[in-house]
C-alpha positions in Angstrom: 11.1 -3.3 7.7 8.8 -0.8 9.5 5.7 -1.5 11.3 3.3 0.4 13.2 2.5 0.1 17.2 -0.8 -0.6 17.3 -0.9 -2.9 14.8 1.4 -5.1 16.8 -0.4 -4.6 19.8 -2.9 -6.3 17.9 -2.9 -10.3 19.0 -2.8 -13.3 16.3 -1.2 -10.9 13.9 2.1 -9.8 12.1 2.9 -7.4 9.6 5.2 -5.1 8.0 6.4 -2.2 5.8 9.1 -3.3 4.0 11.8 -1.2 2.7 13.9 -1.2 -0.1 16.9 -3.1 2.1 17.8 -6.4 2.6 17.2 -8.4 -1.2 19.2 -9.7 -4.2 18.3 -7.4 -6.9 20.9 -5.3 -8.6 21.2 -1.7 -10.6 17.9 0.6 -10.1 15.8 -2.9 -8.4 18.5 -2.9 -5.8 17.6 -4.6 -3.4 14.3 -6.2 -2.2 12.1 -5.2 -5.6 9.1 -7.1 -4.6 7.4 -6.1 -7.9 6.0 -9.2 -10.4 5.4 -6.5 -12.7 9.1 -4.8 -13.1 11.3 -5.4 -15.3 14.0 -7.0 -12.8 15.3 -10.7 -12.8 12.3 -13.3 -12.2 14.4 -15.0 -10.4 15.8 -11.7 -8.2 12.1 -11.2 -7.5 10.8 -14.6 -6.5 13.9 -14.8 -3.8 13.2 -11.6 -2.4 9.1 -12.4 -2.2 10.9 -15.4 -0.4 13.2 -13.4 1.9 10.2 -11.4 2.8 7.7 -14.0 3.3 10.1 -15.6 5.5 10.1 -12.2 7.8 6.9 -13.1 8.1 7.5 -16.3 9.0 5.3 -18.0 6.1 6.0 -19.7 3.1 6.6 -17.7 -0.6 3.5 -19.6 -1.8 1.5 -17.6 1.1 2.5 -14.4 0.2 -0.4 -12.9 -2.1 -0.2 -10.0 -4.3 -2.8 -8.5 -6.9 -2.2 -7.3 -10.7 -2.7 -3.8 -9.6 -4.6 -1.3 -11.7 -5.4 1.8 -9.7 -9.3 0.7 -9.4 -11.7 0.3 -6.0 -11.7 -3.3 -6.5 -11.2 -5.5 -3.8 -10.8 -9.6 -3.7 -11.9 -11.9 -0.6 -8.9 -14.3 -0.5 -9.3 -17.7 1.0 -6.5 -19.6 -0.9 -3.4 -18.9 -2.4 -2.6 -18.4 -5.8 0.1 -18.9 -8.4 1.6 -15.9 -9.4 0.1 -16.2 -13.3 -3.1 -16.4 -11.5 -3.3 -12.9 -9.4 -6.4 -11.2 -10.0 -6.4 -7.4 -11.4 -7.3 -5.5 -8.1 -5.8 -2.7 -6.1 -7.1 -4.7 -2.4 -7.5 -7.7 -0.4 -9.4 -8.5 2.7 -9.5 -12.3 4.3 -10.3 -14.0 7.5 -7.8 -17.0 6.3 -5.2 -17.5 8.9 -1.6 -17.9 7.4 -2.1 -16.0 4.0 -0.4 -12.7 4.0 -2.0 -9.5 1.7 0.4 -7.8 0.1 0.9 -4.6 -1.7 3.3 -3.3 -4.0 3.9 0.3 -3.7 6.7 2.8 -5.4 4.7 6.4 -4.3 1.6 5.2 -3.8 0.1 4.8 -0.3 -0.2 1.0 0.9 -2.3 0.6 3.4 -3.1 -2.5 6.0 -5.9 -2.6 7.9 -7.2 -5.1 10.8 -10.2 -5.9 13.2 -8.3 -8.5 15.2 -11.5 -9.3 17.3 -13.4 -10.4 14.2 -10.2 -12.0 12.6 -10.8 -9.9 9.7 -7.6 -7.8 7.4 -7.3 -6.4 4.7 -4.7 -4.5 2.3 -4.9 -2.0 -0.1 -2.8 0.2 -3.1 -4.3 3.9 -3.2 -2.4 5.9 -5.3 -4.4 9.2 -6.2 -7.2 7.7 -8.7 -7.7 4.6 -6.3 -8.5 6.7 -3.3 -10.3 9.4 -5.2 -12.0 6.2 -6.8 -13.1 4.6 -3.5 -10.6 1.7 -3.0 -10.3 2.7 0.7 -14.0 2.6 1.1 -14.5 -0.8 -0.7 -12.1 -2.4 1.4 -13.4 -1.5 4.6 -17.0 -2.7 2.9 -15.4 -6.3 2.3 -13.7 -6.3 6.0 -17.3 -5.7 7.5 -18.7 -8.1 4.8 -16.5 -11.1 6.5 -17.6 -9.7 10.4 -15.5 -6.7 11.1 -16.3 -3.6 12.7 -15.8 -0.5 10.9 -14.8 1.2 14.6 -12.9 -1.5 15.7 -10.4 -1.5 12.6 -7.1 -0.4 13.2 -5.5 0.9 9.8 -1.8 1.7 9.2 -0.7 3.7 6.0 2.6 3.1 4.9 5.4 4.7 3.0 4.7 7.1 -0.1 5.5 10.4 -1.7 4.8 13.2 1.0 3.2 16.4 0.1 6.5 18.3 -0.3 7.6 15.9 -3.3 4.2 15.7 -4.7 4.1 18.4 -7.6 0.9 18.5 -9.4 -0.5 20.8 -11.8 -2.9 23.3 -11.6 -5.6 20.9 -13.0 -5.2 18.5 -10.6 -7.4 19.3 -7.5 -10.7 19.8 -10.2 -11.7 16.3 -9.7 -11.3 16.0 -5.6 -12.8 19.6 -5.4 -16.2 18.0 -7.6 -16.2 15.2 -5.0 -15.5 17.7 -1.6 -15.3 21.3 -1.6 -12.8 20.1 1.8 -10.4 18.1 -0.3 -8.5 21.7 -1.5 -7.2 21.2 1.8 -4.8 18.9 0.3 -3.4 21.1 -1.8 -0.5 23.9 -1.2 1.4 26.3 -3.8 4.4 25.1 -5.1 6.5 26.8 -7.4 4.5 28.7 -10.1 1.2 27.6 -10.9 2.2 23.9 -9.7 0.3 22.4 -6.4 1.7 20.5 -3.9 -0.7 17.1 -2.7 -1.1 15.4 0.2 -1.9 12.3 -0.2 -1.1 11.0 2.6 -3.7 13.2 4.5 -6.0 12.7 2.0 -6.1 9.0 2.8 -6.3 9.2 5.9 -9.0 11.4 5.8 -11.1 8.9 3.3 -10.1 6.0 6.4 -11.8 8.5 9.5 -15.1 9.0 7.1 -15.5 5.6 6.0 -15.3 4.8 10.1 -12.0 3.3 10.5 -11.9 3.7 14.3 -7.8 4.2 14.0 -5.7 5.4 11.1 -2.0 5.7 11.5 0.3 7.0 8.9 4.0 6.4 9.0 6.3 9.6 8.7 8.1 8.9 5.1 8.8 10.2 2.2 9.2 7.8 -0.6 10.6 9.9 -3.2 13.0 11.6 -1.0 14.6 8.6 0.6 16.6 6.9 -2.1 18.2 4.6 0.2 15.3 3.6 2.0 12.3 3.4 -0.7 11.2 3.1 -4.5 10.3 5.8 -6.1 8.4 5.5 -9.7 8.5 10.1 -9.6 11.6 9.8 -8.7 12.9 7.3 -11.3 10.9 9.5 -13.7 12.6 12.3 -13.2 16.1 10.9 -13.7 14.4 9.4 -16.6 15.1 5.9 -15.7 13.3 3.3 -17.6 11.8 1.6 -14.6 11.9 1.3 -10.9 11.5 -0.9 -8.0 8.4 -2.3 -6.1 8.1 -2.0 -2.2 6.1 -4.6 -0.2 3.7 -3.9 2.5 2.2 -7.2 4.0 -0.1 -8.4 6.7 -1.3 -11.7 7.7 -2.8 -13.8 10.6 -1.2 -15.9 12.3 -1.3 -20.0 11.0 
């Protein structure tokens, strides 16, 4: 599990990146797939939700994940749910103690976010359409709507696909140029006509302007690190019928 400084500086509060180590799942979910959604053992999954949960020292019941569609929606949590009952969302914000946010990432930047002062966090999935789309934005709204401080929120982004494993094609930047004639600095040849993307800097970008008064990505490349992370480009390119789910997670303390 990683985590990031100043999020642990933060009092009443525990989080954590998780990596692919450490679970019970076996063949290309090895070993702490996290994801609802995959294709792995139901039972692999829920003991590894378990395993994590208990890093976190809370219950399975208390760790909360969303049906994720790559949307700006965001849910204010103030219970738990059963896992038939997740709502389809991409972020979560609460002021609940004990009830950790999660998000399930295999690329896709997973970002936590927290305003310890106000007892406000929040967690969100921003792939590219989600970020484009304004899920970092909407999150921050709902954190403020509960009593945060846009400039007092501390925001760590986790592990996804860095810029030098992110081939897109030459298409790609049309819809971030329309929003930003600034976002094509997110973009860098690759071979041919392809474009390399940062999205990674591109989220953290979207954090600064909403007014997050501290973004701090984590140095990782999810595709790249086979040992350490899921990968849904890289089990595409081997062709590999499906792939893993990494957990990200925050929560205050009970």
């Amino acid at each position: 599990m990683l985590t990031i400084g100043p999020l642990n500086a933060l009092p009443g509060l525990r989080h954590g990146f998780f990596t692919r180590e450490g679970g019970v799942s076996e063949g290309l979910y090895a070993s702490l797939n996290c994801g609802l959604g995959s294709g792995d053992d139901a039972g692999h999954v829920a003991e590894n939700r378990r395993r994590a949960a208990a890093v976190l020292e809370l219950e399975a019941e208390r760790l909360l994940t969303c049906y994720q569609v790559h949307s700006p929606d965001v849910v204010t949590v103030e219970r738990p749910w059963a896992p038939d009952e997740r709502p389809r969302a991409d972020a979560l914000v609460t002021r609940t103690p004990g009830i950790a946010l999660g998000i399930l990432t295999a690329d896709c930047a997973p970002v936590l976010l927290a305003d310890a002062e106000a007892g406000v966090i929040g967690a969100a999935h921003a792939g590219w359409k989600g970020a484009l789309d304004g899920v970092l934005e909407t999150t921050v709204d709902a954190m403020v709507a509960l009593g945060a401080e846009a400039g007092r929120i501390v925001a760590g982004v986790g592990p996804c696909i860095a810029q030098r494993s992110y081939e897109v094609g030459p298409e790609f930047p049309a819809a971030f140029v329309a929003r930003a004639v600034e976002n094509a600095d997110f973009f860098r040849p690759g071979r041919g006509d392809r474009l390399l993307f940062d999205l990674k800097g591109y989220v953290a970008r979207r954090l600064v302007a909403a007014g997050v008064g501290s973004v701090l990505p984590l140095p990782c490349d999810t595709c790249a690190e086979e040992t350490r992370f899921f990968s849904y480009r890289r089990a595409c390119q081997r062709g590999e019928g499906d792939y893993g789910r990494g957990l990200s997670a925050i929560a205050l303390d009970p």
